[in-house]
C-alpha positions in Angstrom: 0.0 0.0 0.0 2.9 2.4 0.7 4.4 1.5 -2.6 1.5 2.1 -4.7 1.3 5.8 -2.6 4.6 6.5 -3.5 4.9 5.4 -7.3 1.2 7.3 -8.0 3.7 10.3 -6.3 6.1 9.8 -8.7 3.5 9.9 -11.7 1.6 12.6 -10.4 4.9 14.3 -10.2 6.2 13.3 -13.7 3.0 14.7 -14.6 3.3 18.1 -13.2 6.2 18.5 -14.9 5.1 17.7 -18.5 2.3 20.1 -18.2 4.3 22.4 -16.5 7.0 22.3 -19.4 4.3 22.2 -22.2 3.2 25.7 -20.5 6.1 27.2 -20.5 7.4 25.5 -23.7 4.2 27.6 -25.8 4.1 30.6 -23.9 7.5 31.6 -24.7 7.1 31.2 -28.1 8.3 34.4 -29.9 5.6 35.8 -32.3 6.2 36.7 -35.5 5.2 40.3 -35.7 6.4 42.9 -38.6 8.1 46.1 -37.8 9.0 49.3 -39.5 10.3 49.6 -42.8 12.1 52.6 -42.7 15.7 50.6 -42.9 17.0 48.2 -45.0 17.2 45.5 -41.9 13.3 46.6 -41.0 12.4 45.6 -44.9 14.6 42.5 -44.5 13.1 41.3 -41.6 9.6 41.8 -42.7 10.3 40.0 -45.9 11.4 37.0 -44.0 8.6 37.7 -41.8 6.6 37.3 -44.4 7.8 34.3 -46.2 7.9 32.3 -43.1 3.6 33.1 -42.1 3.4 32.3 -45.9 2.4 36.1 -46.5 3.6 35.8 -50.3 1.9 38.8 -51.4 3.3 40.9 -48.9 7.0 39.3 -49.4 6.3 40.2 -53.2 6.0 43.7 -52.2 9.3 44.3 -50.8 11.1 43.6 -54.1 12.4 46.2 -56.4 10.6 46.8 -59.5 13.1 46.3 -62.6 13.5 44.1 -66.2 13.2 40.7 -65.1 11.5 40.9 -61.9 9.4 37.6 -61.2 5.8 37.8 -61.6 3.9 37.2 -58.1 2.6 33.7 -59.3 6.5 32.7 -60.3 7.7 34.1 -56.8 5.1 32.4 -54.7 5.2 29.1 -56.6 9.3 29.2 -55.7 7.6 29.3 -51.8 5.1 26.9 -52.2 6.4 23.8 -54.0 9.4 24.7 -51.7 11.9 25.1 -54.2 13.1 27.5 -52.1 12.5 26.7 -48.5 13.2 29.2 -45.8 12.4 27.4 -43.0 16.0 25.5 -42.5 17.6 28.4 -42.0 18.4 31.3 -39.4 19.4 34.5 -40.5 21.1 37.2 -38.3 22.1 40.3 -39.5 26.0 41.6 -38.9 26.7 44.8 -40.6 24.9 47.2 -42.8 26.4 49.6 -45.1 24.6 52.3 -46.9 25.9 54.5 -49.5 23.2 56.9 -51.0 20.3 54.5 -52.3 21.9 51.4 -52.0 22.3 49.4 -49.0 24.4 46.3 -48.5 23.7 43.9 -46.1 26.3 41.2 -44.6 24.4 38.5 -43.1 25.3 35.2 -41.0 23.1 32.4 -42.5 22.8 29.7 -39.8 22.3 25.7 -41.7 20.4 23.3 -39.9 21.9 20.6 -41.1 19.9 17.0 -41.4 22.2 14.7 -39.6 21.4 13.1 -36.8 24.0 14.9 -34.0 22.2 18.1 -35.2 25.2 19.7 -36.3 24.7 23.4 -37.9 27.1 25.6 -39.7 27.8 29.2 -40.4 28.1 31.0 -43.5 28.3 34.7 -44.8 26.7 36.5 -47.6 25.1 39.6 -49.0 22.1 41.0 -49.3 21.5 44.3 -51.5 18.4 46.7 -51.1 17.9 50.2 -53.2 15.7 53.3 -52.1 13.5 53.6 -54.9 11.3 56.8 -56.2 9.6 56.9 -52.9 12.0 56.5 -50.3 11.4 52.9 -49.9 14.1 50.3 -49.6 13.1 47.6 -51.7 15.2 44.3 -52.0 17.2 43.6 -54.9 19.5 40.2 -53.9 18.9 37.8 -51.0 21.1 34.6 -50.6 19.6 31.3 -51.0 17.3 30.1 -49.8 15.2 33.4 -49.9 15.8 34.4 -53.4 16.0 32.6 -56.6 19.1 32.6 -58.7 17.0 33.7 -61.7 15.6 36.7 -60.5 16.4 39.4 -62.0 18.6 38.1 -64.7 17.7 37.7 -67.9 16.4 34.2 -68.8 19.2 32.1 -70.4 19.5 31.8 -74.1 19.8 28.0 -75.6 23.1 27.3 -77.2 23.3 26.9 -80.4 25.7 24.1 -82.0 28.8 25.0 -84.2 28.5 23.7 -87.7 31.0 20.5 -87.9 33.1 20.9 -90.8 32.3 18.3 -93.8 34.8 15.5 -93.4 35.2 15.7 -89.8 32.3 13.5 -88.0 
């Protein structure tokens, strides 16, 4: 009878904790809440914002206008058959530079990688953003996995063979 007092004890206990952890577990999740866009790291942030709640109209609208801009349904469709997938990654901002209408932004990209020991690296790269008419910053390159390589450039051309010379097959 003492036993069964003290292992119900035990699972009662075990059981306070759980919940206990659970509560505190979902209310310190951080919300996802978009801020100003006066700077070229406020626009940044909201357009990760953005991807990440799958907001991909208001992502579209923090990209530059220009030749070769992806239409909305090309730039969601990137999101949403995840060729480009956001989620794996951490991004932390290190330095900005701005220099008139451009800005240039270094940014730590943090990898989650897929092994099992959970192992994560570090890597660098740039991020560009230009003021336009308006005074807005919009964003004109991201790194992978927020941007798509064609964007902005112009679709490739198809090569076309060189004639073989007659007697040389």
């Amino acid at each position: 009878m003492k036993q069964d007092r003290f292992l119900a004890a035990i699972l009662v206990g075990i059981l306070v904790l759980v919940i206990l952890s659970l509560v505190v577990y979902f209310s310190r999740q951080q919300s996802l809440d978009y801020g100003e866009e006066t700077s070229p790291e406020g626009v940044m942030r909201n357009y990760v914002i953005a991807l990440l709640k799958a907001d991909y109209s208001k992502a579209y609208s923090y990209l530059k206008e220009g030749e070769f801009k992806p239409a909305e349904t090309q730039f969601r469709q990137a999101f949403t058959t995840r060729l480009l997938d956001p989620r794996s990654v951490s991004l932390e901002v290190a330095k900005v530079t701005v220099e008139q209408d451009t800005a240039t932004v270094e940014l730590l990209l943090i990898r989650n990688a897929n092994d099992p020991l959970g192992n994560s690296f570090t890597e660098t790269a740039l991020a560009t953003l230009r003021r336009d008419q308006r005074g807005n910053w919009k964003l004109e390159n991201m790194p992978y996995p927020y941007w798509n390589w064609d964007w902005y450039n112009p679709p490739l051309e198809p090569v076309t063979p060189l004639p073989v010379p007659e007697g040389q097959d």
